[in-house]
PAZAPA-4460 file (N, C-alpha, C; in steps of 0.05 Angstrom, whole numbers, plus 32768, in hexadecimal, padded with zeros to 4 digits):
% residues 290
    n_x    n_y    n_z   ca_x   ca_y   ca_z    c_x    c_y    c_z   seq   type   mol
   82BC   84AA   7B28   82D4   8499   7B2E   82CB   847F   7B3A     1      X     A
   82D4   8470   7B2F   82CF   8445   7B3C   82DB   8441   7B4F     2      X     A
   82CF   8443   7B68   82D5   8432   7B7D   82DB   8415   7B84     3      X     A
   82F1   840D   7B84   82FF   83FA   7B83   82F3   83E2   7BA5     4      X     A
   82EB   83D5   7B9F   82E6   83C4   7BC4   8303   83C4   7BDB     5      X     A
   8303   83C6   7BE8   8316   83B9   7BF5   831F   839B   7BF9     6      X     A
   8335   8395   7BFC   834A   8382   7BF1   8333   8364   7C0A     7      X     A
   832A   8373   7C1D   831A   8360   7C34   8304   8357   7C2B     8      X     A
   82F5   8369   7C13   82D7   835D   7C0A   82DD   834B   7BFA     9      X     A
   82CD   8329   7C03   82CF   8315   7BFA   82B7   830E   7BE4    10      X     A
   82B0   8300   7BCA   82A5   8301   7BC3   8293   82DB   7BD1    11      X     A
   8279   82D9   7BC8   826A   82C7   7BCE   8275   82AF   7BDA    12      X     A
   827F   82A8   7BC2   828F   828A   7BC4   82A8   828D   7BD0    13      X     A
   82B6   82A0   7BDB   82CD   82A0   7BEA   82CA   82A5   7C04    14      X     A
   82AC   82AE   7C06   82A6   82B1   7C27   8296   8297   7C2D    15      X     A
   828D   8285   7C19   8284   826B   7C23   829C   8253   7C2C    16      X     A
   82B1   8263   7C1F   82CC   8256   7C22   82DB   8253   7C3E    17      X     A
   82D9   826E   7C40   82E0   8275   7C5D   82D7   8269   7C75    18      X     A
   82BA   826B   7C6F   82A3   825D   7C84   82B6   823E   7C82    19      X     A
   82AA   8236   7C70   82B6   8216   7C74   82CF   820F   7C7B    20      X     A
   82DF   8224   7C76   82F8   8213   7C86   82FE   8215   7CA6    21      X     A
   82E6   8235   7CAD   82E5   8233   7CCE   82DC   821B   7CD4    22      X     A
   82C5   820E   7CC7   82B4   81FE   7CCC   82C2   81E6   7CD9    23      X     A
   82DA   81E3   7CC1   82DF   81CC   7CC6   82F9   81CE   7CDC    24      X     A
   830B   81E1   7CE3   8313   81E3   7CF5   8308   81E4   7D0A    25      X     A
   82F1   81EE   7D14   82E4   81E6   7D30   82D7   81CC   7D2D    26      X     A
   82CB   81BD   7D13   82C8   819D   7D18   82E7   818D   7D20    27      X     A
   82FD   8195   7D15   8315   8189   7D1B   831A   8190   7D3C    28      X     A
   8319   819F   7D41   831C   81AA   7D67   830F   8199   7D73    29      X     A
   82F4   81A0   7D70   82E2   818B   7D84   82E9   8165   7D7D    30      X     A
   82F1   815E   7D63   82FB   814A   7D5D   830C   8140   7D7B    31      X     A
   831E   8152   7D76   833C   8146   7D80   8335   814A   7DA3    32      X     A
   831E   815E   7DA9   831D   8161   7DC6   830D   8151   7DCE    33      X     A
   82FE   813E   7DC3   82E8   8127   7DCD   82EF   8118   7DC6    34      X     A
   8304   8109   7DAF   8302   80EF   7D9C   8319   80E8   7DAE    35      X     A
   8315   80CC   7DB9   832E   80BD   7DC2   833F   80AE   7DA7    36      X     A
   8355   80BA   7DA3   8366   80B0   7D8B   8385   808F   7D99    37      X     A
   8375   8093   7DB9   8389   807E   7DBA   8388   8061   7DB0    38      X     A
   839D   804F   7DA2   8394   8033   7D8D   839C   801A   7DA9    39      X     A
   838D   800D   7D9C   8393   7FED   7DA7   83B4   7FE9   7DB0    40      X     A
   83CA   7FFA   7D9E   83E6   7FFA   7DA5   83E9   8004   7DC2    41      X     A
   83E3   8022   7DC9   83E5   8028   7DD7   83DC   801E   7DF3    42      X     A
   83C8   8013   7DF4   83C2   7FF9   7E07   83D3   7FE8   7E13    43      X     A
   83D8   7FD8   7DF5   83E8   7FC4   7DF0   8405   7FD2   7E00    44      X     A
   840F   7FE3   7DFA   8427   7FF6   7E09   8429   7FF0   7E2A    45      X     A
   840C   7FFB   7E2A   8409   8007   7E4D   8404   7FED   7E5E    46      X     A
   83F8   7FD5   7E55   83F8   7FC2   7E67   8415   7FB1   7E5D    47      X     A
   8428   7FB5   7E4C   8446   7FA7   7E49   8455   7FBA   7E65    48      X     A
   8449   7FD3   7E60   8459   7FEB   7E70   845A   7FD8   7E91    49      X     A
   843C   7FD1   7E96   8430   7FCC   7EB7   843E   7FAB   7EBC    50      X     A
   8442   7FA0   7EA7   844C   7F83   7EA6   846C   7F7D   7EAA    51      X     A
   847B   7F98   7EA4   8493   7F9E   7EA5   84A0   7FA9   7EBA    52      X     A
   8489   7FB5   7EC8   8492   7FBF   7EE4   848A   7FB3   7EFB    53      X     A
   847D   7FA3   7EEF   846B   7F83   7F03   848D   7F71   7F06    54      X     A
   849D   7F70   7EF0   84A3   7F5C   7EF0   84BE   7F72   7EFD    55      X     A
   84C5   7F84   7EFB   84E2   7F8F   7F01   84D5   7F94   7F20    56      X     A
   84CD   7F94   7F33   84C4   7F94   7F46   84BB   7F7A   7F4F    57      X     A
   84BF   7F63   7F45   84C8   7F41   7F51   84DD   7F47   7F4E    58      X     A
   84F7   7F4C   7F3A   850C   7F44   7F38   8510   7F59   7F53    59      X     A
   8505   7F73   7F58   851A   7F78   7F72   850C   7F6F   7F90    60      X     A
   84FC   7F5E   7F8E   84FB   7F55   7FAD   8508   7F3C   7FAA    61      X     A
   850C   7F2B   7F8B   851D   7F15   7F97   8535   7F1B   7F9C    62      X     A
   853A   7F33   7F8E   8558   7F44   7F97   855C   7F46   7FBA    63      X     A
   8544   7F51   7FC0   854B   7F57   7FE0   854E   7F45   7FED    64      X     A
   853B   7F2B   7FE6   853C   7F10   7FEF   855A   7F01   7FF9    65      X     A
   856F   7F0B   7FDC   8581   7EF2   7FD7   859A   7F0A   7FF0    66      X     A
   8586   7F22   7FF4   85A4   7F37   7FFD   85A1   7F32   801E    67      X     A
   8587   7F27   8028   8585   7F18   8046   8595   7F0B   804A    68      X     A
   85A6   7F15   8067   85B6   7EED   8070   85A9   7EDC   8079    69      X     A
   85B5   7EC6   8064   85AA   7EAB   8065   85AD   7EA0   8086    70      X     A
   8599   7E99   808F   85A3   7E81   80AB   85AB   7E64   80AA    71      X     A
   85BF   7E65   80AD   85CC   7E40   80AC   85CB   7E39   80C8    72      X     A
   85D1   7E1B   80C9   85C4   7E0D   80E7   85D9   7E16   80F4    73      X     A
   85D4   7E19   810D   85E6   7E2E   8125   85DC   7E21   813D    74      X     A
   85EE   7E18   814E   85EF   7E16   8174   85DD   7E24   8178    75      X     A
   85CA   7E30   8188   85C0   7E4F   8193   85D3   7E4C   81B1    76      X     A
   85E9   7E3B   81B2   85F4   7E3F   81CD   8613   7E56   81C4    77      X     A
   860F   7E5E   81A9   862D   7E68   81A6   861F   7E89   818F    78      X     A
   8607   7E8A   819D   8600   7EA7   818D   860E   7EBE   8197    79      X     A
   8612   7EC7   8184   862F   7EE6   818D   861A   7F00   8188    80      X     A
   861A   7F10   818E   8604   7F2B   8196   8605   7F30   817B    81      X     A
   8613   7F32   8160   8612   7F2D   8146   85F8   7F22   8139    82      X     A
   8600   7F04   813C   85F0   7EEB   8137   85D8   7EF6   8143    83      X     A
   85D1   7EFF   815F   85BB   7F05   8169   85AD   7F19   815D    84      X     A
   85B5   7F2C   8156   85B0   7F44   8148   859F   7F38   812C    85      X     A
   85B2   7F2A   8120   85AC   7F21   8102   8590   7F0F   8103    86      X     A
   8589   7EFE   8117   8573   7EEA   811F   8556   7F01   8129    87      X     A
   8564   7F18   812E   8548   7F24   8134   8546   7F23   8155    88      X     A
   8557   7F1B   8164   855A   7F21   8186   855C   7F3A   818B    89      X     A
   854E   7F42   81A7   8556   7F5B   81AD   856D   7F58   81C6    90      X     A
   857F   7F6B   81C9   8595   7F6B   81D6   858B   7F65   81F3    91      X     A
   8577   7F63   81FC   8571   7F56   821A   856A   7F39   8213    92      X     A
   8563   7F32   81FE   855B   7F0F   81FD   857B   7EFB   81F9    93      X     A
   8590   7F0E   81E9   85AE   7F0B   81E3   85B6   7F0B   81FE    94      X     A
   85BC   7F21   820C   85C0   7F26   822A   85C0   7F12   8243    95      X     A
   859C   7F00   823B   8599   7EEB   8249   85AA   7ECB   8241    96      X     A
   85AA   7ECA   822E   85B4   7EBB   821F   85D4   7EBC   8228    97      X     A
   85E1   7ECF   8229   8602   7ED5   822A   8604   7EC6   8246    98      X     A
   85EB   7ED1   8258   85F5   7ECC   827C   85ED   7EB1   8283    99      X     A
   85DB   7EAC   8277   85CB   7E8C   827B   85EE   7E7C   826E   100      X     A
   85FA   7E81   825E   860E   7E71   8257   8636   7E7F   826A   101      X     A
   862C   7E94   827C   8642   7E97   8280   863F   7E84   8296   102      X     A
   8633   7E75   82A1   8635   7E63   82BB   863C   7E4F   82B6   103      X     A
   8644   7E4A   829D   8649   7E35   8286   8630   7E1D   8280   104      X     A
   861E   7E28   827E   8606   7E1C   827F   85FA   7E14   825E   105      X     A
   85EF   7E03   8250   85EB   7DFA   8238   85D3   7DFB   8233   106      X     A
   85C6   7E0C   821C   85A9   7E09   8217   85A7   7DEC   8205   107      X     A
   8598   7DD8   820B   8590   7DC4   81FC   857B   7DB9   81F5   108      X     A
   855F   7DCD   81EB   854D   7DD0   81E7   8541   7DDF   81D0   109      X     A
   852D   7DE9   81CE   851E   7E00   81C0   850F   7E0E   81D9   110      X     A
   8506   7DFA   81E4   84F7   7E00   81F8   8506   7E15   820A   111      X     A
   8522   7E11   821B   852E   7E14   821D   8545   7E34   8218   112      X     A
   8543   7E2C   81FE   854B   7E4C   81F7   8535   7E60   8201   113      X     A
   851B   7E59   81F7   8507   7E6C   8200   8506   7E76   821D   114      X     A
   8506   7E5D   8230   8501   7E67   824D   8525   7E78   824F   115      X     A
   853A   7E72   8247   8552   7E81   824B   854E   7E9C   823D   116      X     A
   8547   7E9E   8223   854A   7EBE   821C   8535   7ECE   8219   117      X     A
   8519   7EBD   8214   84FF   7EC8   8218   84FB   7ECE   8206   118      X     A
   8504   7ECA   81EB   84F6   7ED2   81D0   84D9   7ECA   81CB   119      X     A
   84D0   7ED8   81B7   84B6   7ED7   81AC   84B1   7EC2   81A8   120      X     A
   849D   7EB6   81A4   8494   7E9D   8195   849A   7E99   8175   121      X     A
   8491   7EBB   8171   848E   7EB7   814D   84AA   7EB6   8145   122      X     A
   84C1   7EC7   8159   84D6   7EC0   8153   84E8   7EA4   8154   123      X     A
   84DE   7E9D   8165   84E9   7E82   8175   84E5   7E69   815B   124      X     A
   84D0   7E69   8150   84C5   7E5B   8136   84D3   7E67   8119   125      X     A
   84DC   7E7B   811A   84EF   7E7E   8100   8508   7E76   810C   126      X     A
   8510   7E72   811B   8533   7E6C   8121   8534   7E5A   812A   127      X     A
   8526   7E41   813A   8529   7E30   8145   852B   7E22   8137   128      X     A
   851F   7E21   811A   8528   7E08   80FF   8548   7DFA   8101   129      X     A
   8555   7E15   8105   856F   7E16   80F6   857E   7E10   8112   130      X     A
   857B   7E0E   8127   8586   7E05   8144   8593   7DE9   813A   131      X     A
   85B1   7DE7   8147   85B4   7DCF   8145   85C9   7DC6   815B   132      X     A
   85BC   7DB1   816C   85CC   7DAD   8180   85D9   7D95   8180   133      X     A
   85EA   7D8B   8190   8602   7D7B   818B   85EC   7D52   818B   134      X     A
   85FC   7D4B   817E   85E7   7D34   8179   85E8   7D26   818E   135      X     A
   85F0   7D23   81A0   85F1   7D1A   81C7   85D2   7D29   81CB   136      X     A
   85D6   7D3B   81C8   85B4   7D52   81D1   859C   7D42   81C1   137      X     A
   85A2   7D42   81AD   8588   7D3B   8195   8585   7D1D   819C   138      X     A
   8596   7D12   81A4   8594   7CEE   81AC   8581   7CEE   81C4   139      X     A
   8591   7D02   81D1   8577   7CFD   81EE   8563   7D09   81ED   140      X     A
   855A   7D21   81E0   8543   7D27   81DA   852F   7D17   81D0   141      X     A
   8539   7D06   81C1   852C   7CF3   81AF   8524   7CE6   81BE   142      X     A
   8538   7CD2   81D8   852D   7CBD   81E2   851A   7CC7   81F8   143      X     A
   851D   7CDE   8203   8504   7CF0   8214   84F1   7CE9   820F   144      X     A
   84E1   7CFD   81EE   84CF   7CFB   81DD   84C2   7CE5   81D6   145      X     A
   84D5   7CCE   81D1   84C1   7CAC   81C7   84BA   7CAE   81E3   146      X     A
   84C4   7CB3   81F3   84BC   7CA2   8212   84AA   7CB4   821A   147      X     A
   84AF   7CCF   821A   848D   7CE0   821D   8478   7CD1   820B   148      X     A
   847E   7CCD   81EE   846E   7CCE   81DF   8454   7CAA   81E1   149      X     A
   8470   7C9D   81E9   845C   7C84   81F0   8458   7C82   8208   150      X     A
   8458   7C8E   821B   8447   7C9C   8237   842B   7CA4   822D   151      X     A
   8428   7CB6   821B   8414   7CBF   820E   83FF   7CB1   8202   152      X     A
   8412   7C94   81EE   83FD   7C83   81E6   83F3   7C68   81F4   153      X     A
   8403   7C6B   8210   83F6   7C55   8223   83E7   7C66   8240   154      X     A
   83E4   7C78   8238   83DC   7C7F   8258   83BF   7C89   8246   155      X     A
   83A6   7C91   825A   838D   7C8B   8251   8382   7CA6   825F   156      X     A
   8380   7CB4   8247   836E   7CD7   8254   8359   7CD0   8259   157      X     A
   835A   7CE3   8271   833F   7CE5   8275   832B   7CFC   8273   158      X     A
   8331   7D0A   8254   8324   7D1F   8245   8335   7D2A   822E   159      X     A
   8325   7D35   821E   8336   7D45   8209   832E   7D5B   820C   160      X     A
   831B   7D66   8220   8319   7D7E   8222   832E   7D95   8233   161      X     A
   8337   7DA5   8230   834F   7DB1   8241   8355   7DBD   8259   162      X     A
   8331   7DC9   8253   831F   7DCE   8272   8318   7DC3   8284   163      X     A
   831A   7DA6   8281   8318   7D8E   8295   832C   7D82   829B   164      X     A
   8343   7D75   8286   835D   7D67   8293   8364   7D6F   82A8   165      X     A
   8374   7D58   82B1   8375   7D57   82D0   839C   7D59   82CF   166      X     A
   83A3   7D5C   82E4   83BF   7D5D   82E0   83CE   7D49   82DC   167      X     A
   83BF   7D2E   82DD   83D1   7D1A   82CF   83C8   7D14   82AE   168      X     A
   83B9   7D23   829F   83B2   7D27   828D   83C7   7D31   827C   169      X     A
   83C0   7D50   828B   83E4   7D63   8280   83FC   7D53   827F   170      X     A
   8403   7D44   829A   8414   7D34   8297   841E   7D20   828A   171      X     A
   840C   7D17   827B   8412   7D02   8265   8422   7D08   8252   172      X     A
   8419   7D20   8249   8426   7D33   8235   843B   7D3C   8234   173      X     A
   844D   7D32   8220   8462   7D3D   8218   847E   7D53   8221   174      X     A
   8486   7D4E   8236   8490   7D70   8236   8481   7D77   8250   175      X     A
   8470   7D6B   825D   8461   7D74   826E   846A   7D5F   828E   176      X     A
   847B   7D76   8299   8482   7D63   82BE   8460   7D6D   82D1   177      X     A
   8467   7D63   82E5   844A   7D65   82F5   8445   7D83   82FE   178      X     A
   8462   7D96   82FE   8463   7DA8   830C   8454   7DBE   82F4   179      X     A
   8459   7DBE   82E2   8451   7DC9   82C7   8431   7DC1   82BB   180      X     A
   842D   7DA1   82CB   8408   7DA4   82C4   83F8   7DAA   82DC   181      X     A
   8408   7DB0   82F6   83FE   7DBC   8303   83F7   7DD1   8309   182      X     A
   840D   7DEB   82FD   8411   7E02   82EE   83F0   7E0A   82D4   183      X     A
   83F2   7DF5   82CA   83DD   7DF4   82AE   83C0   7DFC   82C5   184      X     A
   83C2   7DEE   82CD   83A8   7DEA   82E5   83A0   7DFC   82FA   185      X     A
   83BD   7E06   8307   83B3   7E1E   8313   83B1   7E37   8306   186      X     A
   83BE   7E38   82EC   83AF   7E56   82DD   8395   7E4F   82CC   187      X     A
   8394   7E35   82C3   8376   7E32   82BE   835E   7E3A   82CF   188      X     A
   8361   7E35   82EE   8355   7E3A   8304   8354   7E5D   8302   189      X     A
   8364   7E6E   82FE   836A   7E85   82FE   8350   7E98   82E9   190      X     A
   8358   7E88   82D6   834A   7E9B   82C2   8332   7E90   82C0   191      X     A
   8326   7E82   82D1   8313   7E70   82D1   830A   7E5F   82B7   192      X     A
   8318   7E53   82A6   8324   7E3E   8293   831F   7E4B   8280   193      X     A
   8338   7E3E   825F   8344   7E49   824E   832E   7E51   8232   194      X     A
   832B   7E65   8231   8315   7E6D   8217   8327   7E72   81FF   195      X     A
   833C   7E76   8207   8345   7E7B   81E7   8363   7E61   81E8   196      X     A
   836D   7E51   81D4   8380   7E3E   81DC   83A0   7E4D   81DD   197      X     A
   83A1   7E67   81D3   83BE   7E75   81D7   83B9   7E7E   81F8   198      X     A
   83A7   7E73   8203   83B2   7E82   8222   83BF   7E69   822A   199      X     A
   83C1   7E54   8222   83D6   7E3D   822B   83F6   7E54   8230   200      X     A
   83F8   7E59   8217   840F   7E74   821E   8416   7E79   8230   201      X     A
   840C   7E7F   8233   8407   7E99   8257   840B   7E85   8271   202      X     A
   8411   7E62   8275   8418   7E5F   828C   842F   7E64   8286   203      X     A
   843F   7E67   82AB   8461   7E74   82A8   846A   7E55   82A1   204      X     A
   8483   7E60   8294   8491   7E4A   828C   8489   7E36   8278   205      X     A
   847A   7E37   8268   846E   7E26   8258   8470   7E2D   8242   206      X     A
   8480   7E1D   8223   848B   7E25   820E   8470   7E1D   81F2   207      X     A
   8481   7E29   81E2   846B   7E24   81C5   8469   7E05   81C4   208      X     A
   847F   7DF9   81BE   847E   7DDA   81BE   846E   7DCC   81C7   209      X     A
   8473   7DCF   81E1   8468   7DC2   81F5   8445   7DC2   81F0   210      X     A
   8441   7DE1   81F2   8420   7DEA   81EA   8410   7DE0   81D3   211      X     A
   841F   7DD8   81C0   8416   7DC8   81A6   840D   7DAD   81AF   212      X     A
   8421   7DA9   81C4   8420   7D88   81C7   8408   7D88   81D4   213      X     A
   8403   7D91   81DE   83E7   7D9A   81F8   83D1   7D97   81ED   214      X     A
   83D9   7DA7   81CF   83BF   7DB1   81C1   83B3   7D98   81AB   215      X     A
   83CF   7D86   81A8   83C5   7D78   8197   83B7   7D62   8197   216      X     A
   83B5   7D66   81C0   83A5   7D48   81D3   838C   7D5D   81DC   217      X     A
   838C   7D71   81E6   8370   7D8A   81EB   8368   7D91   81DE   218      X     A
   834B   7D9D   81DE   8347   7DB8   81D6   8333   7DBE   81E6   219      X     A
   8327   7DDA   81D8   8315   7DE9   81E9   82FE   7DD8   81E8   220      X     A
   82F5   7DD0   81ED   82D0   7DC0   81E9   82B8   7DD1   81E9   221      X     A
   82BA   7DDD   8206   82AA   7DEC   820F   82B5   7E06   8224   222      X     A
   82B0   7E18   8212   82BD   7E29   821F   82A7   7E31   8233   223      X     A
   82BD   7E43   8257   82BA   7E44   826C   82A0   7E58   826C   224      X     A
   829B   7E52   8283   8281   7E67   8281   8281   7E78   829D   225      X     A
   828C   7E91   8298   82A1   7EA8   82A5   8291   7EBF   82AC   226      X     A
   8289   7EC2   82C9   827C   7ED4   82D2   8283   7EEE   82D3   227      X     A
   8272   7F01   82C5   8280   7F1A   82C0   827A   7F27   82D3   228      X     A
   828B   7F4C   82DD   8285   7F53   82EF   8280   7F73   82E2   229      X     A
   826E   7F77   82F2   8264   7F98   82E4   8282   7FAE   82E6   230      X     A
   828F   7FB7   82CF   829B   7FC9   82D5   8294   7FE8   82DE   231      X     A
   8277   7FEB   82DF   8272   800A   82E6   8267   8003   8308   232      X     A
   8271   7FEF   8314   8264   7FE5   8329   8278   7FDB   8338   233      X     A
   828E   7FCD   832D   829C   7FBF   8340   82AE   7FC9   8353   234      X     A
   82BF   7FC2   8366   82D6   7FCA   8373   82EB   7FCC   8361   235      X     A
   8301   7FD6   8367   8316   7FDE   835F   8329   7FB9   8369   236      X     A
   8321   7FAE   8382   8331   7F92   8387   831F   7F7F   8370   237      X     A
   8309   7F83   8362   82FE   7F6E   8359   8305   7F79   8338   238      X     A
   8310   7F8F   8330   8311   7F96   8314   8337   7F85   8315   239      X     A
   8342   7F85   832E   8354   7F86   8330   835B   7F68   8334   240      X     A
   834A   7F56   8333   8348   7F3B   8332   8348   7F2F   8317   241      X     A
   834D   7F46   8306   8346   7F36   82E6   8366   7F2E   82DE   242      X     A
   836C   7F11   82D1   837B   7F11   82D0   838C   7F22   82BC   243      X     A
   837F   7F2C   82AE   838C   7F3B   82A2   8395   7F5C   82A3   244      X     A
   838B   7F61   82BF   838C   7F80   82C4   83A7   7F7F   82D9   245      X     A
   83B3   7F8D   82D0   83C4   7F93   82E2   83C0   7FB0   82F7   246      X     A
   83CD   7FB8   830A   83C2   7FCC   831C   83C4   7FE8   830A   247      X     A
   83DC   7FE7   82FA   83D8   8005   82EE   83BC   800D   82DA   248      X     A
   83BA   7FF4   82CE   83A6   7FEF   82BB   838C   7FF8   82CE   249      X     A
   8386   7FE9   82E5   836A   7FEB   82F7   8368   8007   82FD   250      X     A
   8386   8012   82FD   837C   8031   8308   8373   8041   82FC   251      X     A
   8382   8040   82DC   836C   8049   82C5   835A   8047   82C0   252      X     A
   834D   8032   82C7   8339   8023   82BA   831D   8035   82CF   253      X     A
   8327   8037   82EB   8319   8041   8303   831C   8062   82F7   254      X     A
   8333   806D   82F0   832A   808B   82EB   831D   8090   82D8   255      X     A
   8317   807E   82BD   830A   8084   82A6   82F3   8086   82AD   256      X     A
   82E7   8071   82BE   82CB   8069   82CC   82C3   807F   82D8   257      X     A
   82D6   8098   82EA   82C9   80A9   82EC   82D0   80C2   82E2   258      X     A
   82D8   80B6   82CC   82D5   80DA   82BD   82C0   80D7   82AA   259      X     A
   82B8   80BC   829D   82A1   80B4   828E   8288   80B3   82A0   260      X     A
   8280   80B8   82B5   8274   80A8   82CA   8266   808E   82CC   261      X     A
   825E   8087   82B9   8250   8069   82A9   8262   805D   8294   262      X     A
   826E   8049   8287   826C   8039   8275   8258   8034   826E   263      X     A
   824A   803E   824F   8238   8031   823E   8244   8018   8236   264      X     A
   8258   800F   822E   8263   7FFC   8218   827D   7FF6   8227   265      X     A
   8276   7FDD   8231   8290   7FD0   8233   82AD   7FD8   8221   266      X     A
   82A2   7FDB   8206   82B7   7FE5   81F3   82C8   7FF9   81F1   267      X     A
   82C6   800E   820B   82CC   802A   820F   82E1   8025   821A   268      X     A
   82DD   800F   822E   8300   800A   823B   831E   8012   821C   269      X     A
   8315   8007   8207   8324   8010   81F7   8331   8030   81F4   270      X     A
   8318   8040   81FE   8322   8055   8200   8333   8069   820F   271      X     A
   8338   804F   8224   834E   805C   8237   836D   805F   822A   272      X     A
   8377   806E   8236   839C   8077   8223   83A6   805D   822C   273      X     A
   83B4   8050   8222   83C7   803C   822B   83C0   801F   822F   274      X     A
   83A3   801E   8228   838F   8005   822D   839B   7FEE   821D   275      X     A
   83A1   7FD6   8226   83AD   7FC5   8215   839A   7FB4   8209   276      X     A
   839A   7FBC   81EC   838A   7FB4   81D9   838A   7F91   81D3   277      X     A
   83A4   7F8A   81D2   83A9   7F77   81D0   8397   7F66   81E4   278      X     A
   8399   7F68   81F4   838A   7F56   8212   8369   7F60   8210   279      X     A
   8362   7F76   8202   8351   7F78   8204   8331   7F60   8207   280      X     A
   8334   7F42   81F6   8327   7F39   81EE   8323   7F2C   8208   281      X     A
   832D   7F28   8210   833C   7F0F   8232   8332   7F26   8243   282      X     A
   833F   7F43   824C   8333   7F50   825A   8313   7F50   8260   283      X     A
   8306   7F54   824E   82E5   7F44   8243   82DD   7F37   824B   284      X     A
   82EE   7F23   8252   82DD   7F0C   825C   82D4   7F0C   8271   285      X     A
   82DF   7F19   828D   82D3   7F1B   829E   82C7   7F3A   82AE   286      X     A
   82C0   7F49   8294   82BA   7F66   8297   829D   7F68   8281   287      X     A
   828E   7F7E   828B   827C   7F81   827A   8266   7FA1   8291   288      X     A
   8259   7FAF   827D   8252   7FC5   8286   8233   7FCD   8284   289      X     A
   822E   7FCE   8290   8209   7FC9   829A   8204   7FE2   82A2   290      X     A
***
């Protein structure tokens, strides 16, 4: 009896067949799993995509831009806790402002507003553009200013350095009475003279304006040359002599000293909780650790 193959036995050429079409299915796999098929379009796509959301992201900050209230010129003698709000005041600088005018008293300055409500500087310089006071105010301001100002170009300094002027120096200047360059002079004396030109700042009573004007007849020349005092050494009255330490500050400053027992690095004072970073650079000046 003839035994027939089963229906699975392939002959020669049908099993070379087979082979080749695995073949080329796993050349097609590895194709598609290594071959980058993305075109020049798709590119072309993805940077329209980044150019489109570049640009819908201008259109919404000029959106947010136009949704700010605008500031138009305004008294600052008739700001309502509103208006104050909207300018960026905090309710104790408004506060001052309300009582300085309940005595019926008139701010007619820039300068002025500042010493009444105590705002910032950086603020004081976005809002003070738009100040507008009654043109009686702006007439006399004016004739003040020529008359400071040609004070200025007939009187004869005697330095441009800021560390040396003398108080009739200050006084020449603009904005500046005797009581105010005398002021200049006794905190210059203080900090044993000015190393950086924003400590003009820092005498009381003395505005941005004014300080420009100062600055634009001074400058630093030669800066002071400021005897430091050992902080792993000193007293507690002589840490407490810095002008920039206040007593809570010195007492920190004395317990860190002995829970560290040495300062290596002047720079550690940073490491105290509550250390005012800001002052740090000025604190420096008359501290250092040996």
């Amino acid at each position: 009896m003839k035994i027939s193959k089963p229906h699975f036995w392939y002959n020669k050429s049908q099993r070379n067949g087979v082979f080749f079409l695995l073949l080329l299915i796993v050349i097609l796999q590895v194709v598609i799993s290594f071959v980058d098929f993305s075109s020049d379009n798709s590119v072309f796509d993805s940077n329209k995509s980044i150019a489109l959301h570049a640009k819908i992201d201008s259109l919404k900050k000029v959106e947010i831009e136009k949704r700010k209230p605008k500031i138009f010129p305004f008294n600052p003698n008739y700001i309502t806790d509103y208006k104050g709000a909207q300018l960026g005041m905090s309710i104790h600088e408004i506060d001052r402002l309300h009582a300085f005018r309940k005595n019926n008293k008139f701010i007619n300055s820039v300068s002025q507003f500042k010493e009444v409500t105590q705002v910032s500087d950086s603020l004081l310089n976005v809002i003070s553009p738009y100040f507008k006071f009654p043109d009686w105010v702006v007439k006399q301001q004016s004739k003040s200013v020529n008359k400071a100002t040609l004070k200025e170009k007939v009187f004869k300094f005697s330095t441009t350095d800021i560390n040396v002027a003398t108080v009739n120096d200050f006084q020449a200047i603009a904005g500046v009475n005797k009581y105010l360059a005398q002021r200049i002079l006794n905190y210059r004396k203080r900090i044993q003279g000015f190393t950086f030109q924003n400590q003009l700042l820092e005498v009381w009573k003395i505005d941005s304006t004014t300080v420009q004007r100062i600055l634009n007849k001074f400058k630093i020349i030669d800066k002071p040359i400021i005897k430091k005092i050992n902080v792993n050494t000193a007293t507690f009255k002589q840490v407490l002599s810095n002008p920039y330490i206040e007593y809570d500050l010195c007492k920190k400053i004395f317990e860190f000293r002995d829970e560290v027992a040495e300062l290596q690095s002047i720079e550690e004072l940073k490491n105290i909780e509550g250390f005012p970073i800001d002052k740090y650079d000025r604190i420096v000046l008359y501290l250092e650790a040996k």
